[in-house]
N, C-alpha and C positions, 0 to 999 in steps of 0.2 A: 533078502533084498538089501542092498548094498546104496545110500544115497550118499554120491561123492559132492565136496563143495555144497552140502546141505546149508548150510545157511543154518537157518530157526528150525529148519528138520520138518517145512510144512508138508513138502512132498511125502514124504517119507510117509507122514502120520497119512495123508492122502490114497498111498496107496497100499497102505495098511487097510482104511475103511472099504477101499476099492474090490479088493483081496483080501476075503479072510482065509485064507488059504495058507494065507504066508503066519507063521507064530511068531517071527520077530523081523524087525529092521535094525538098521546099523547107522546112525548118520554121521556122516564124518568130515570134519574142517579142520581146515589151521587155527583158527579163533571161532569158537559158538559163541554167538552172541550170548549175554545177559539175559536176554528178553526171550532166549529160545525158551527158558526153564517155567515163564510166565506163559507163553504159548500151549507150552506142554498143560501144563495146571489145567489151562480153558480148553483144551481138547480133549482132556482124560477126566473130566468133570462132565460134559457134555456126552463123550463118547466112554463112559466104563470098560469096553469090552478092550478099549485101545491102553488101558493102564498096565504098565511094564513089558509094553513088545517095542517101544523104541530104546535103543540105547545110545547116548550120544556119547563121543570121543571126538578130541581135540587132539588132529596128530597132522600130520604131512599127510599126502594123499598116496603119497609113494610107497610109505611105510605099514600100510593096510593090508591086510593078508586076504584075497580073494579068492574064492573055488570057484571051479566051472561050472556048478549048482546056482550059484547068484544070479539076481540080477541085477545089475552095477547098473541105475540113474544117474543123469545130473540134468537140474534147470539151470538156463543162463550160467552156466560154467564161462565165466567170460574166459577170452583169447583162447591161449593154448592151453586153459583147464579143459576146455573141450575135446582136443585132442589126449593130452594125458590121461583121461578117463576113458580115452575109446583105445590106445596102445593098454594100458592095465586090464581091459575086460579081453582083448585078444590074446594078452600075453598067456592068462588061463583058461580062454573056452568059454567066456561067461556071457551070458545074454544082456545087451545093451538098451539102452536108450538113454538120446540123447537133446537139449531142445539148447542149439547153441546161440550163443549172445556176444558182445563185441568181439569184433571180429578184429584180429591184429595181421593189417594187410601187411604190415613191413618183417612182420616173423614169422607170419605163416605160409603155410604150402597152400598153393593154388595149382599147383602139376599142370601149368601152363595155359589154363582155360581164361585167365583175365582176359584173353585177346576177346573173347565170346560173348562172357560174363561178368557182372559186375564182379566185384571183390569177396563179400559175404557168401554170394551164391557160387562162386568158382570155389573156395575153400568148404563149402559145405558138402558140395558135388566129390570134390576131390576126398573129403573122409569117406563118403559114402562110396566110392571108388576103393577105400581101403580098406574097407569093410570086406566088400565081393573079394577083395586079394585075396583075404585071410580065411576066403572059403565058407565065408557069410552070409545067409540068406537076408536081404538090407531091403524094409519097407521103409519109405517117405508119406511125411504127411504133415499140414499143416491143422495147425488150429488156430480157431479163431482170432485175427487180428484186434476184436477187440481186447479180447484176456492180453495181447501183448504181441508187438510188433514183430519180434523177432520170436515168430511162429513156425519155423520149421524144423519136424520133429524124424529124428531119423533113429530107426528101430534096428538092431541086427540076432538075428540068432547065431550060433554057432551051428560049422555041421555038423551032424549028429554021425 
């Protein structure tokens, strides 16, 4: 498991506990916080079985080496981190999910749907549309608005 634009890497340790299936994570940003390394403490103190399956790195998201075994995450990936982590999971076959967050209507693709749809949901439509291109089986789903507003979460497999 692959968490891109991890932030503090909470996801990651999330579905670590979620799946233990999985023996390690990877979390990856351009800057990890300070504070991620204090998080980790308090979830690998709390959680033992979770000590030493995350591993975090500070890199470009570009320069991350992915297999078509992954599964490549991101939460609130704001603008086009959202897109750039859903082109890196297709470039190699890799299973996605994605729960996107500001929405950059002046650089992003809407593939013409603003006439329809607001702005967030025409770009959100429009990845999920690129999803299916690339021969992707693409579930939609929202969670709960109270955990956070921009709650719509888009899942893709690869063909197999």
């Amino acid at each position: 498991m692959v968490d891109l634009a991890c932030g503090h890497g909470l996801l990651a340790y999330i579905l670590l506990l979620l799946d233990d299936s999985s023996s390690a994570a990877l979390a990856v940003d351009r800057r990890i916080p300070e504070q991620a390394a204090k998080l980790a403490a308090c979830l690998e103190e709390d959680w033992p079985r979770l000590a030493g399956r995350l591993q975090f790195v500070q890199q470009d998201l570009e320069q991350v080496a992915l297999l078509p075994g992954d599964l490549v995450v991101s939460v609130h990936a704001c603008g086009g981190l959202t897109d750039l982590v859903l082109e890196r999971a297709i470039a190699v076959g890799a299973r996605v999910a994605v729960l996107p967050c500001c929405h950059d209507l002046a650089a992003g693709e809407m593939g013409g749907l603003q006439g329809w749809l607001d702005g967030p949901l025409a770009q959100d439509v429009y990845r999920a549309g690129r999803l299916r291109e690339a021969g992707y089986r693409v579930i939609t789903q929202r969670i709960p608005g109270e955990i956070t507003p921009k709650n719509r979460l888009l899942l893709g497999a690869p063909p197999v």
